[in-house]
BALOBA-1460 file (C-alpha; in Angstrom, 3 decimals):
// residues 291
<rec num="1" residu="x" x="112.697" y="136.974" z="87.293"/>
<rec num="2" residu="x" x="116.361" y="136.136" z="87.493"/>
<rec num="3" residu="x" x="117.477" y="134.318" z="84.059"/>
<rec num="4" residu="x" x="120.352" y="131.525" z="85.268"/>
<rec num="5" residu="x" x="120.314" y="129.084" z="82.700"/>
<rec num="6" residu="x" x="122.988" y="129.412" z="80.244"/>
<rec num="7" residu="x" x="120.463" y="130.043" z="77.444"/>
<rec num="8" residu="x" x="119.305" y="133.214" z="79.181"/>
<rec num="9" residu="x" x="123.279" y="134.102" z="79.244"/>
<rec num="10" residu="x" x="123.236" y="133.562" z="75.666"/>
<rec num="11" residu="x" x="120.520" y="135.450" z="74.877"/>
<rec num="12" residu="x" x="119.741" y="137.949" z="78.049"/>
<rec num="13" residu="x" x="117.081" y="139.605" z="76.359"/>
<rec num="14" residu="x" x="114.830" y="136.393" z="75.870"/>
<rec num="15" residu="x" x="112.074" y="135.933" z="78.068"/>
<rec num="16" residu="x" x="111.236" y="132.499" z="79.775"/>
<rec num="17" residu="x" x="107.652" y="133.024" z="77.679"/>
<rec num="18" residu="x" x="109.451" y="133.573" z="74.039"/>
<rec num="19" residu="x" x="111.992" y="131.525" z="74.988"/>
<rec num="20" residu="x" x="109.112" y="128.495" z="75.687"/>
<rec num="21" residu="x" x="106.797" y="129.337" z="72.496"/>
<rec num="22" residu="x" x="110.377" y="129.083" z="70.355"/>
<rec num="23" residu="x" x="111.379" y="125.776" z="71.740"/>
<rec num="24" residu="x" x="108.269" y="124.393" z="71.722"/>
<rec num="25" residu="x" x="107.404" y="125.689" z="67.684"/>
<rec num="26" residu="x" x="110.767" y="123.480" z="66.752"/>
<rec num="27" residu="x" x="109.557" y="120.835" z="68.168"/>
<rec num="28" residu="x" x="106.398" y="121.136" z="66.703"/>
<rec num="29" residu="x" x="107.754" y="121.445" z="63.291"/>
<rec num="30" residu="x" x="109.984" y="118.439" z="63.972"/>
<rec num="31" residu="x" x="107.332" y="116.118" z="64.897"/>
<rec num="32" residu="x" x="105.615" y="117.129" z="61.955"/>
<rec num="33" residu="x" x="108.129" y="116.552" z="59.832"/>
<rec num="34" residu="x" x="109.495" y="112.966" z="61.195"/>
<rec num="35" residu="x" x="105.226" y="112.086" z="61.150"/>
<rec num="36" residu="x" x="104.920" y="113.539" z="57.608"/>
<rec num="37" residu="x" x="107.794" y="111.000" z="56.383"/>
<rec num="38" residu="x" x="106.064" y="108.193" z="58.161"/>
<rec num="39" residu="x" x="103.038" y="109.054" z="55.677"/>
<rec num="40" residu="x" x="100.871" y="110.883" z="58.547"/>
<rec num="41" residu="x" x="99.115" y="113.520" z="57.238"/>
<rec num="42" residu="x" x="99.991" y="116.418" z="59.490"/>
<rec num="43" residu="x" x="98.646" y="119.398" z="58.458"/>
<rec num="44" residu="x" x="95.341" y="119.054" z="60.353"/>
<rec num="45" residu="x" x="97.260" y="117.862" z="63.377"/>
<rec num="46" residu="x" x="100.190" y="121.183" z="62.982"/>
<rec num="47" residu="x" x="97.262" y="123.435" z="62.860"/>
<rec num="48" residu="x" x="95.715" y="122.205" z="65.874"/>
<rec num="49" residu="x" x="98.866" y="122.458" z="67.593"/>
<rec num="50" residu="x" x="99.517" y="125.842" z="66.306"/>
<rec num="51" residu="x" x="96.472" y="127.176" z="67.839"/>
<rec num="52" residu="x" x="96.943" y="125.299" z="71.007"/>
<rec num="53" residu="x" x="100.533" y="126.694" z="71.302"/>
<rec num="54" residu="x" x="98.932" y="130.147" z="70.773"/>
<rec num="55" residu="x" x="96.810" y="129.972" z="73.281"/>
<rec num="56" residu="x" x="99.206" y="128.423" z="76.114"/>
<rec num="57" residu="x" x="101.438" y="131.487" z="75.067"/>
<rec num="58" residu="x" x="98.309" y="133.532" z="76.019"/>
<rec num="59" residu="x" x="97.670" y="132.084" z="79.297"/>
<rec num="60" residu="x" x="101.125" y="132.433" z="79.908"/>
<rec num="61" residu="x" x="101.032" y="135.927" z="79.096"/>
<rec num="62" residu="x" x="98.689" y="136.901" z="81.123"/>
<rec num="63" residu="x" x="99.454" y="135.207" z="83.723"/>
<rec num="64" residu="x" x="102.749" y="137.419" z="84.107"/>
<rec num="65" residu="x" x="100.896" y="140.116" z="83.369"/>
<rec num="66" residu="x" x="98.519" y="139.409" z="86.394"/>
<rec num="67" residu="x" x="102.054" y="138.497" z="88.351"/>
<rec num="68" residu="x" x="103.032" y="142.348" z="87.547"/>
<rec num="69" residu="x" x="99.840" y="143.718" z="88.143"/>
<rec num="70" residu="x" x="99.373" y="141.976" z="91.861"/>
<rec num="71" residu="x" x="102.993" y="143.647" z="92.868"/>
<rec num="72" residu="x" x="101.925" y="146.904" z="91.304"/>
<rec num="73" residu="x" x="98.597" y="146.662" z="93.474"/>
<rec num="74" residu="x" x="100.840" y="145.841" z="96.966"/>
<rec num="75" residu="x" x="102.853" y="148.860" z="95.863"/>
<rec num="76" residu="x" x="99.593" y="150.906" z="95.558"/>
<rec num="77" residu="x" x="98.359" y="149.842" z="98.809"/>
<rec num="78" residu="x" x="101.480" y="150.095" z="100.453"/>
<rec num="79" residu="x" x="101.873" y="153.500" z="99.107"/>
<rec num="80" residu="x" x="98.602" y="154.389" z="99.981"/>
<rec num="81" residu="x" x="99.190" y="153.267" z="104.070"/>
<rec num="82" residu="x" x="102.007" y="155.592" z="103.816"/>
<rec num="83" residu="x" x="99.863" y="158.169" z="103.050"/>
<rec num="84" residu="x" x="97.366" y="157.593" z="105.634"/>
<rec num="85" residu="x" x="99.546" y="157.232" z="108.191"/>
<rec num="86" residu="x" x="101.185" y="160.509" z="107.039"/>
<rec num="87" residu="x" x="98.367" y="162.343" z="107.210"/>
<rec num="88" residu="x" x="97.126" y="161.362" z="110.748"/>
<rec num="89" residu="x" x="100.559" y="161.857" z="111.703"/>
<rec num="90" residu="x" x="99.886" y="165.567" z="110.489"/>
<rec num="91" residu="x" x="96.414" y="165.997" z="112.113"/>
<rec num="92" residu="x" x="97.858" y="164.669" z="115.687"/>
<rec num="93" residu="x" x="100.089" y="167.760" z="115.205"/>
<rec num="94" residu="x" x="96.716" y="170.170" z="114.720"/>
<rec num="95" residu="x" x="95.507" y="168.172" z="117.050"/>
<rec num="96" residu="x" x="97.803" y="169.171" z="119.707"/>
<rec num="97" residu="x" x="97.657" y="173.005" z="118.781"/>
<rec num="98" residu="x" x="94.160" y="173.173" z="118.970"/>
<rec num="99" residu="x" x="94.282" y="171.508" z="122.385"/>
<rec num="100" residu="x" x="96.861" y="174.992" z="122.865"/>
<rec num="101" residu="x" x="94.148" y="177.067" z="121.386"/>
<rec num="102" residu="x" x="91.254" y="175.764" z="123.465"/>
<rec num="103" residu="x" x="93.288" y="176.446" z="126.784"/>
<rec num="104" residu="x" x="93.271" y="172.670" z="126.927"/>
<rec num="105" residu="x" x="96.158" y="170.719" z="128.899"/>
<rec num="106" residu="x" x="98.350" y="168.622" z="125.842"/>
<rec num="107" residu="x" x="97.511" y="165.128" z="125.795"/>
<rec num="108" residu="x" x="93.849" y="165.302" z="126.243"/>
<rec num="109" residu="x" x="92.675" y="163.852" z="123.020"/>
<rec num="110" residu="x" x="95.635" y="160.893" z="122.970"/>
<rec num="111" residu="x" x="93.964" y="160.230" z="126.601"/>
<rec num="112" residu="x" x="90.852" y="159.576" z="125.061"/>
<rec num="113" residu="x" x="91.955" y="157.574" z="122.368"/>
<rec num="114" residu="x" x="93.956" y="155.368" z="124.839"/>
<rec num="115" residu="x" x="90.664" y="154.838" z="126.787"/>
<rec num="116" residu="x" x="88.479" y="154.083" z="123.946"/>
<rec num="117" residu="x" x="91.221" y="151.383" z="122.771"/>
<rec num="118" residu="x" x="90.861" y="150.064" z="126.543"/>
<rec num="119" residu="x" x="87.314" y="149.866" z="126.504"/>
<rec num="120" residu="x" x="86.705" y="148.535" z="123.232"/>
<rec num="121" residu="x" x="89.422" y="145.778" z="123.912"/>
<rec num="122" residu="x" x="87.434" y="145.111" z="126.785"/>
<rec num="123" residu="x" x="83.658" y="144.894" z="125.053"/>
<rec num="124" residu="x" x="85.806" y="142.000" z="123.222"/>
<rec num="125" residu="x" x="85.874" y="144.338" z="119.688"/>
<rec num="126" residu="x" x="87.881" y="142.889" z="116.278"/>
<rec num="127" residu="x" x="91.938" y="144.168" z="117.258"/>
<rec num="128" residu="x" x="91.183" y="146.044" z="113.822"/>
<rec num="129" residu="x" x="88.164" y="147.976" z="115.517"/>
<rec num="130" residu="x" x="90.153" y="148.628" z="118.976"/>
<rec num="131" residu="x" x="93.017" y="150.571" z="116.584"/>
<rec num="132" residu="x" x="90.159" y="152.352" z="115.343"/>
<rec num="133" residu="x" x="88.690" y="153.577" z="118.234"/>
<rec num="134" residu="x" x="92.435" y="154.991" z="119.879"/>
<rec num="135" residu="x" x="92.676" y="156.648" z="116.602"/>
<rec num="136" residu="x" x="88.866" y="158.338" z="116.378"/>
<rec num="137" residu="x" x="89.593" y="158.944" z="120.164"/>
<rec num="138" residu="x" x="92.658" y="161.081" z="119.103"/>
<rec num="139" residu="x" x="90.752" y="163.021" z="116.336"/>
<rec num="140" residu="x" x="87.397" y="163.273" z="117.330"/>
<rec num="141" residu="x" x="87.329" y="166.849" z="118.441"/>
<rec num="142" residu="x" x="90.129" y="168.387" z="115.307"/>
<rec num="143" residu="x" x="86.307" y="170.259" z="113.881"/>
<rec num="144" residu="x" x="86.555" y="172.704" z="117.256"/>
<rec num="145" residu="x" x="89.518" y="174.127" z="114.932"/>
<rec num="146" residu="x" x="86.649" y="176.088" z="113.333"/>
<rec num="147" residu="x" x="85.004" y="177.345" z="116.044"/>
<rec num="148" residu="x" x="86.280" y="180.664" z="117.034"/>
<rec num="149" residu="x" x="88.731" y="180.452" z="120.258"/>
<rec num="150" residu="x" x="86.949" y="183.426" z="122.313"/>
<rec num="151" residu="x" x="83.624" y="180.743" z="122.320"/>
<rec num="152" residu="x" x="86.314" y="177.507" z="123.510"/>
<rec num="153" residu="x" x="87.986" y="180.357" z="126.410"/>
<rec num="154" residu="x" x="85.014" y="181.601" z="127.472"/>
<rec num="155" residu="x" x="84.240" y="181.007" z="130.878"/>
<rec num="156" residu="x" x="80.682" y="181.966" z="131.331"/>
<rec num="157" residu="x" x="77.206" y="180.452" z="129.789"/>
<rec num="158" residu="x" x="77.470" y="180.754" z="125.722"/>
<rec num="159" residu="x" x="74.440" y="182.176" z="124.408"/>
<rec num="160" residu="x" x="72.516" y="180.792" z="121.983"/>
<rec num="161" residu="x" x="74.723" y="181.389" z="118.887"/>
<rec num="162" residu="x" x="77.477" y="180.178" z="120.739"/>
<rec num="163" residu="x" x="76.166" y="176.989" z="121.498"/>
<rec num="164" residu="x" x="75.083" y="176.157" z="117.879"/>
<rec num="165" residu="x" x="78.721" y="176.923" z="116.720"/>
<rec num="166" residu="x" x="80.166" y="174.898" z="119.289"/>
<rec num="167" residu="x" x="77.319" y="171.974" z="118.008"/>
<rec num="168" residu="x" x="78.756" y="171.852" z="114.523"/>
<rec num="169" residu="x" x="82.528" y="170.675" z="115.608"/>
<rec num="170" residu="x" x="81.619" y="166.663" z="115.161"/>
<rec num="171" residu="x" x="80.052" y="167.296" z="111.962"/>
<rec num="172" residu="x" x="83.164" y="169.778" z="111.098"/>
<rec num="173" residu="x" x="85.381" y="166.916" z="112.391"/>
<rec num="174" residu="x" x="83.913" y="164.330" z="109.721"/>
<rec num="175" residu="x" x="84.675" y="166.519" z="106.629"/>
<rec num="176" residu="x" x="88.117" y="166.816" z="107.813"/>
<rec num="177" residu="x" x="88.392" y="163.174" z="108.712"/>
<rec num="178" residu="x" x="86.287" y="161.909" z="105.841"/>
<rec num="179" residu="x" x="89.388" y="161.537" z="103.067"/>
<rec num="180" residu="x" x="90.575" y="158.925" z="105.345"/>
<rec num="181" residu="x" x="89.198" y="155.433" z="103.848"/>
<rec num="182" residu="x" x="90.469" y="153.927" z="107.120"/>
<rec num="183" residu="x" x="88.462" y="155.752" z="109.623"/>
<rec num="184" residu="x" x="85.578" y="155.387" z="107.218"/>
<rec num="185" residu="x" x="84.135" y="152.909" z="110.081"/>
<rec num="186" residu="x" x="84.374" y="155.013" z="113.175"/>
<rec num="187" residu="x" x="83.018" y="158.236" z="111.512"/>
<rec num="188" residu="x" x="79.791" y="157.722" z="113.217"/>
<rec num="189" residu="x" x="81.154" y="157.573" z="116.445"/>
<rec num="190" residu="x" x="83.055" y="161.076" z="115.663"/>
<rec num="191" residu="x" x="79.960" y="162.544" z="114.094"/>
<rec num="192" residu="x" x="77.702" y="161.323" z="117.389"/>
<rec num="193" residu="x" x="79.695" y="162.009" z="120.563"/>
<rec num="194" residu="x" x="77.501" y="164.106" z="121.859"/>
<rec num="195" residu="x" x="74.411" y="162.594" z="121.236"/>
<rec num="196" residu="x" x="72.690" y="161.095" z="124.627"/>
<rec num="197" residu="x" x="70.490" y="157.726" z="124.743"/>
<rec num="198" residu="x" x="67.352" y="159.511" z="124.845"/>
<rec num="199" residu="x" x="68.133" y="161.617" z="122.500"/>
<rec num="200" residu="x" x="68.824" y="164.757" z="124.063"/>
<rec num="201" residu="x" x="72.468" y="165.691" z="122.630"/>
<rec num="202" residu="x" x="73.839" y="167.081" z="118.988"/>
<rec num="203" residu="x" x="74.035" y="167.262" z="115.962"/>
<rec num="204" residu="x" x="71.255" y="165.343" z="115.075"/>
<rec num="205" residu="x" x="69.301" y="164.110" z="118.160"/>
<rec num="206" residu="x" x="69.700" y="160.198" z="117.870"/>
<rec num="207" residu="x" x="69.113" y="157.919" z="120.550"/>
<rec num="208" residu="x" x="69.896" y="154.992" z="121.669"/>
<rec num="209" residu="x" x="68.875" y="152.341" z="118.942"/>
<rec num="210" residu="x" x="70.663" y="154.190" z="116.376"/>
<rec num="211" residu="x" x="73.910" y="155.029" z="118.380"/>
<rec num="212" residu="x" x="76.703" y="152.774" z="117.124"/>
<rec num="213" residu="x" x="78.928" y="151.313" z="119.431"/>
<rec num="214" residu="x" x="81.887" y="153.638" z="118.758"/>
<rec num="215" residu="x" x="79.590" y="156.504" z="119.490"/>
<rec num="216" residu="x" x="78.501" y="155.415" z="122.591"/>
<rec num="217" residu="x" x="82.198" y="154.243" z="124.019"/>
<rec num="218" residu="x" x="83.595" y="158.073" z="122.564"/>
<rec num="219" residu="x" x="80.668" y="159.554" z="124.671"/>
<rec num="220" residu="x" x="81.578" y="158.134" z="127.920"/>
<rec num="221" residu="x" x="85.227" y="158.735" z="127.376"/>
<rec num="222" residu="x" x="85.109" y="162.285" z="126.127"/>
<rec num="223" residu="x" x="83.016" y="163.790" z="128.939"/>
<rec num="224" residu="x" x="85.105" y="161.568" z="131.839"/>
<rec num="225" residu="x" x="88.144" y="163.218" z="130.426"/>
<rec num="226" residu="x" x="86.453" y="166.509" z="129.986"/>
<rec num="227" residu="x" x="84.938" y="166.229" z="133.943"/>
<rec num="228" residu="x" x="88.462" y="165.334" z="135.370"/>
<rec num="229" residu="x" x="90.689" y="168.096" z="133.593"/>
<rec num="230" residu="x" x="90.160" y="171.852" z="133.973"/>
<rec num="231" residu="x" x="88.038" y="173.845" z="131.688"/>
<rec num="232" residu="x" x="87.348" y="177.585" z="131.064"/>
<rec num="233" residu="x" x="84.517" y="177.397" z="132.506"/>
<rec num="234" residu="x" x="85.144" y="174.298" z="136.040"/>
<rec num="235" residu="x" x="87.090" y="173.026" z="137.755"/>
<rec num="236" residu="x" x="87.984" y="169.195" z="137.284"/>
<rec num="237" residu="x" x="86.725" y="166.796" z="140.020"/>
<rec num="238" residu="x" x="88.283" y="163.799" z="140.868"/>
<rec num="239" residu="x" x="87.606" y="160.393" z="139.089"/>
<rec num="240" residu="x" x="85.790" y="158.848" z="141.956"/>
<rec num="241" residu="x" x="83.359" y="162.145" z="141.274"/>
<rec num="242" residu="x" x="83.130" y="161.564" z="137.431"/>
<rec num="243" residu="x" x="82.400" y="157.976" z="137.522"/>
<rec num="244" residu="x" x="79.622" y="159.111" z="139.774"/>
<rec num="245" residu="x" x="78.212" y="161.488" z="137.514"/>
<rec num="246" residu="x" x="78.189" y="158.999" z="134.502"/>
<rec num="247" residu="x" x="76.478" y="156.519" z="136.295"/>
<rec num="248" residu="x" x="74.020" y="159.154" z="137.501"/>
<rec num="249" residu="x" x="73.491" y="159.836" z="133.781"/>
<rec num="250" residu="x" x="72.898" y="156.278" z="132.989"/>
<rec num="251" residu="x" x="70.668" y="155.071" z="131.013"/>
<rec num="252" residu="x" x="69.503" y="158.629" z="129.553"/>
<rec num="253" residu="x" x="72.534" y="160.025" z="129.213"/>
<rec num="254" residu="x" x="75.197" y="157.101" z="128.803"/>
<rec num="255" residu="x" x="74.996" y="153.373" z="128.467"/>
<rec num="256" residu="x" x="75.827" y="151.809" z="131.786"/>
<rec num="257" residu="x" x="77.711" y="148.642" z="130.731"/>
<rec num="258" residu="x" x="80.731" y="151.009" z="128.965"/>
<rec num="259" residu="x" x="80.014" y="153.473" z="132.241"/>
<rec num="260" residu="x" x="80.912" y="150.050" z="134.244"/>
<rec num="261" residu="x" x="84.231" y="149.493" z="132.003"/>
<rec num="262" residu="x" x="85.454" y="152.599" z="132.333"/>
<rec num="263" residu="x" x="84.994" y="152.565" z="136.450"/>
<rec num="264" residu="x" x="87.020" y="148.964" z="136.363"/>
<rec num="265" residu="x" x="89.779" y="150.674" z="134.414"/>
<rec num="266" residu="x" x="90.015" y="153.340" z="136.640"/>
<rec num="267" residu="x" x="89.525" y="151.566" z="139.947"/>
<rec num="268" residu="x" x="86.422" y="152.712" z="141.054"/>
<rec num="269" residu="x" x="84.529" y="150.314" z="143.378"/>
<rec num="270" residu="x" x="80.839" y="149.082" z="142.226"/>
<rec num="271" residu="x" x="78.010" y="151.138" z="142.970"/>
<rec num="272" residu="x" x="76.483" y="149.488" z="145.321"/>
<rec num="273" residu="x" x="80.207" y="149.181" z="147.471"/>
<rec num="274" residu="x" x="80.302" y="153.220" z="147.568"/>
<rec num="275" residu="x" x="76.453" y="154.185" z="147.540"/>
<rec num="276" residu="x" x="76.299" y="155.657" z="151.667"/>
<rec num="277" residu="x" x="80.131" y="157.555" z="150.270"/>
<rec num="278" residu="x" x="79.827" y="161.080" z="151.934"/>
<rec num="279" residu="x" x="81.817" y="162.291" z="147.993"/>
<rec num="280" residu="x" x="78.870" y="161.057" z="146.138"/>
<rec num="281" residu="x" x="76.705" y="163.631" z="146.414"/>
<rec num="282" residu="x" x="74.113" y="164.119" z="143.151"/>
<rec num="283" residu="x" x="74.458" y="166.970" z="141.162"/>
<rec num="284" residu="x" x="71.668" y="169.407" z="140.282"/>
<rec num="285" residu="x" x="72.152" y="168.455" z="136.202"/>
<rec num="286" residu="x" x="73.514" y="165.762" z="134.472"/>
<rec num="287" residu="x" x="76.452" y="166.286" z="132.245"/>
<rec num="288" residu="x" x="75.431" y="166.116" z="129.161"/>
<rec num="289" residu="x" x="78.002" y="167.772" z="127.132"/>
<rec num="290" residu="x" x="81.658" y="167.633" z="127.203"/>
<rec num="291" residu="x" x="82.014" y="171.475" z="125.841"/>
């Protein structure tokens, strides 16, 4: 607090609290002495005033304190943001080599994230929860960094081992992700996007009812950007071809209504507009899995 008044010049180590208690304990004595000549007997009345002077120094000690303590907390939280935003600055960078490793084009997860923001901004989610979702978008797939690369290259059917390594990314994905408080509400969605409404996908064979939101918008998004980019083992198809699929998954697979968003964004007429299109042709499984 900046000390102006020509006391504080005076004195520039006094506090405005000290100061305050020292006025006010003159005066005190002062009135007791100008009432104790007027025959008043004051020592009843000094005591009283004592104790109430104590305790307004108290309050106004604490209140300080609690003044010092609130900007100590902003700095804590502030510093804390920093940190966050540090560290998912650091695991966009993994992110990005792993997408190297797994013989993935660069960009793939910040496409995701981008959709999930669109779609959630759609479905009329908190601004808060939309941020959220770019950001789980981004990192959802950061636990295929322990899964070894010959499994993500290979370009034939994985065997059964195989597929139970390449099942353990979302949960591998949480641990990493977990020391960030932030994200602490779009976990399940990370830990879930491959699970399937009825129940058919991994790690832990949920369906519908107990799907969250977040885990059924990164669903839809992961496999539409893993149908319409190349993999080891396809070739991507267009959008048009993808949208198709989804809604051909729908309800078992995906939830239509986010299927539906997603087609808007990208353009794609209504299914009834395109159902006699020679291009939408069904396919002998549903995609199920992204990987």
């Amino acid at each position: 607090m900046k000390k102006s008044n020509w006391l504080f010049t005076i004195l520039p180590d006094v506090t405005h609290t000290t100061l305050a208690v020292a006025l006010s304990t003159v005066g005190i004595l002062l009135l007791s002495l100008a009432l104790a000549l007027t025959g008043w007997n004051t020592v009843g009345m000094l005591i009283s005033l004592v104790i109430g002077l104590i305790t307004v120094r108290t309050v106004m000690v604490v209140y300080w304190s609690s003044q010092d303590m609130h900007s100590r907390s902003v700095e804590l939280i502030e510093s804390a943001r920093a940190a966050e935003e540090h560290y998912i600055s650091v695991l966009q960078r993994i992110v990005r080599f792993a997408e190297l490793r797994q013989g993935r084009d660069i960009g793939r997860s910040e496409r995701v994230g981008n959709l999930c923001e669109d779609i959630a901004r759609r479905m009329s989610l908190p601004k808060r929860q939309c941020h959220l979702m770019n950001l789980a978008g981004q990192l959802h797939d950061i636990g295929l960094l322990t899964v070894p690369e010959y499994i993500l290259k290979k370009s034939s059917q994985l065997n059964g081992n195989e597929f139970i390594s390449i099942t353990k990314h979302p949960e591998a994905s949480c641990e990493i992700l977990r020391p960030l408080a932030m994200l602490d509400e779009v976990l399940d969605g990370i830990r879930h996007h491959h699970e399937r409404l009825n129940g058919s996908g991994y790690p832990d064979g949920l369906n519908s009812p107990n799907l969250s939101v977040h885990a059924k918008i990164l669903a839809v998004c992961d496999v539409y950007e893993a149908m319409t980019h190349d993999r080891p083992h396809r070739r991507a198809i267009s959008s048009l071809d993808a949208v198709s699929e989804l809604r051909r998954c729908c309800p078992e697979g995906f939830d239509a209504d986010i299927v539906e968003i997603l087609a808007d964004i990208k353009h794609i007429p209504v299914l009834e507009e395109i159902m006699g299109d020679a291009q939408l042709k069904p396919k002998p499984e549903p995609v199920y899995a992204s990987n």
